[in-house]
Structure formats: structure tokens, C-alpha cells
C-alpha positions in Angstrom: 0.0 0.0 0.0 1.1 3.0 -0.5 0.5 6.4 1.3 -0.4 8.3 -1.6 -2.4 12.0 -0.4 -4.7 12.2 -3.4 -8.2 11.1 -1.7 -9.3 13.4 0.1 -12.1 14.0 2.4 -14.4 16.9 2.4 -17.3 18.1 4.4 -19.7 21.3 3.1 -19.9 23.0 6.1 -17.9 21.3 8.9 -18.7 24.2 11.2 -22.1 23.3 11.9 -21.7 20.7 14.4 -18.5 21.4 15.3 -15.0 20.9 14.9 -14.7 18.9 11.8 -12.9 15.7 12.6 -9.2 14.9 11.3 -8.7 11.9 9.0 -5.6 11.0 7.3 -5.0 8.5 4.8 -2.8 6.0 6.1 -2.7 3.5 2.8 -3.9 3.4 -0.9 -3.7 0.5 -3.5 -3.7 1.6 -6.7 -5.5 -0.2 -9.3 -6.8 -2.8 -6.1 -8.0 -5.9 -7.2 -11.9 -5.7 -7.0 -13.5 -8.0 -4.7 -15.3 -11.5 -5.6 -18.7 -10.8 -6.6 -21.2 -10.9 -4.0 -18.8 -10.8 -2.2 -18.9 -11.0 2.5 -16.7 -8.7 4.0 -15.0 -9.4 7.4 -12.5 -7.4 8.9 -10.7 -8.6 12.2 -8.4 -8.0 14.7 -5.3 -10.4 14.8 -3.2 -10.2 18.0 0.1 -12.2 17.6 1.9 -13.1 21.2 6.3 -12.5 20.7 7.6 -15.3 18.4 3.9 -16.3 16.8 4.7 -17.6 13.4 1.0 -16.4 12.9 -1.1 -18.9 10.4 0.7 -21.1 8.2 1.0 -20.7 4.2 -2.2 -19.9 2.9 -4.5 -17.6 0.5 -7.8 -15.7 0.7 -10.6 -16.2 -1.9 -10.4 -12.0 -2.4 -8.4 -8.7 -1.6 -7.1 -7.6 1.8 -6.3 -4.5 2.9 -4.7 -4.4 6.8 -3.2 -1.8 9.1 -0.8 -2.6 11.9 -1.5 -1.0 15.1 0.6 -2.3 17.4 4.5 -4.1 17.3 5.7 -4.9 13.8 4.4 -8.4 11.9 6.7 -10.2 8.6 4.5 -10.1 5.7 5.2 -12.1 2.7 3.4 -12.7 -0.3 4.7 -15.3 -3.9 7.2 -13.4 -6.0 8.1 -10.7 -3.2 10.7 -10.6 -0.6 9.5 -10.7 3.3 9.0 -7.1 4.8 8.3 -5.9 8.0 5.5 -3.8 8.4 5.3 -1.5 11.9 2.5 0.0 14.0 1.0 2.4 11.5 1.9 0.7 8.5 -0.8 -1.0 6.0 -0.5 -4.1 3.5 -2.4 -5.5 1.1 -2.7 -8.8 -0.9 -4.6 -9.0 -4.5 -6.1 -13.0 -2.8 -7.0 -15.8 -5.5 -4.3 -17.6 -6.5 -1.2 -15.7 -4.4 0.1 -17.6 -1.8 0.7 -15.8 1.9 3.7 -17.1 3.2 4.0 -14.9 6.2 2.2 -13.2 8.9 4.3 -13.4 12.0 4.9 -11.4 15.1 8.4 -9.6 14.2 8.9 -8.9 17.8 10.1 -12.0 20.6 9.5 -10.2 23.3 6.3 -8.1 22.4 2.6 -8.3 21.0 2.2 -7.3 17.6 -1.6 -6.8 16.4 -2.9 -5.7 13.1 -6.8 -5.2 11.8 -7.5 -7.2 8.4 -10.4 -6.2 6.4 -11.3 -9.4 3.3 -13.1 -9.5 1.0 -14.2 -13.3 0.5 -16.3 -15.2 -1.9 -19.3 -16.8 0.0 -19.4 -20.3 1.0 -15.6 -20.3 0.6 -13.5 -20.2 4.0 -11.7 -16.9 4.8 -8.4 -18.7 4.9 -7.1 -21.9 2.5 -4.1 -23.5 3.5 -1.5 -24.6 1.3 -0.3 -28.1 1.5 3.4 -29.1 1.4 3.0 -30.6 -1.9 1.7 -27.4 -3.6 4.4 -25.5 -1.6 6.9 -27.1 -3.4 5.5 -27.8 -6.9 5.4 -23.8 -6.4 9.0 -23.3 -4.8 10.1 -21.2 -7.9 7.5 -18.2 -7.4 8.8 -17.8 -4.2 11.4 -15.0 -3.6 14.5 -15.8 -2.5 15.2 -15.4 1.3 17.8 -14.0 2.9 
């Protein structure tokens, strides 16, 4: 995600009830992969105690867009290098076919927490995990790790 300032938020007359509040956009996806149609939408908190691998290899039936609030998380996705994403960071994954390697707590010694909003296609579970065969009929998409 990127933190792109272009959308904006406007109110005609933010006087009239008061103080107008103050948003700031935190992430954008350009060009984000639209969601399933008729698609359920479920966004949740994930709190990860220090060390949590968080969930094993898997993918989402649709797009997710998160936000980490708290502590730091490793995010990988096929074809891209791990990253660490930190309290007030966002991510993003296109779902379908893209394999999510990671979604571990960074930190040993601390909580890390992010909220997850997906975008999934009904009657299909949230999360799919990937079996060790089609991990490593699909080694080659994965990026190389340090």
C-alpha cells in the first residue's frame, strides 16, 4: 500500500456541528483488485503473542487490505521478498491464487496486532491453507530469502 495524499475527504460545512474531525489516509492500493462478486466482507483484529509464526502458508478467496497497530508483523506474499510492516503501517494482498507465506509477530518479546479487512467469496472459507506438496510444486514463485 502506498501512502499516496490524493483522496481526500471533504465536508460542506464542517462548522455546523462542530470541529470537523481529522482523518488521514494511512494507505492506498492503486489499481486494487476488486473483490469477488457478491462478495462477505470481514474485517478482524489479529493479535500475535512475541515469536507467533502467525497462520501457516495460505490464500484468501479475495483482496485484503490491513493496518498494523501495534508491534511490527513479517509479511510475505509469492514473488516478493519478506517485509516488515510497523505500527502504522498498512499491506495488502490481490487473494485468488497468491500464496501468503507470512504473517508473523516480528517482535520476541512483544505483542504485535494488526486489523485485516477481506473481502471473501461466499461459501468459501476466509483462509485456505496450502499443502506441502503445492508449496513445493510452487518453490520457484517464491522469492528468495535472505
Amino acid at each position: 500500500m502506498s501512502t499516496d495524499q490524493t483522496h481526500t475527504h471533504h465536508l460542506e460545512n464542517p462548522d455546523k456541528s462542530g470541529p470537523p474531525p481529522k482523518i488521514d489516509v494511512v494507505g492506498t492500493v492503486p489499481g486494487a483488485p476488486p473483490a469477488p462478486e457478491g462478495a462477505d466482507a470481514m474485517t478482524m483484529l489479529v493479535t500475535l503473542p512475541p515469536n507467533s509464526p502467525g497462520a501457516p502458508p495460505h490464500r484468501h478467496s479475495g483482496p485484503a487490505y490491513g493496518f498494523v497497530i501495534k508491534g511490527a508483523i513479517n509479511f510475505e506474499l509469492e514473488g516478493e521478498p519478506v517485509r516488515v510492516v510497523r505500527a502504522g503501517e498498512t499491506f495488502s494482498e490481490p487473494g485468488g491464487d497468491v500464496i501468503h507465506y507470512q504473517d508473523g509477530n516480528h517482535l520476541a518479546d512483544e505483542e504485535s496486532a494488526f486489523v485485516v479487512t477481506m473481502f471473501c467469496v461466499p461459501g468459501q472459507p476466509m483462509l485456505i491453507p496450502v499443502s506441502p506438496e503445492e508449496l513445493e510444486a510452487r518453490r520457484d514463485r517464491r522469492a528468495p530469502q535472505s
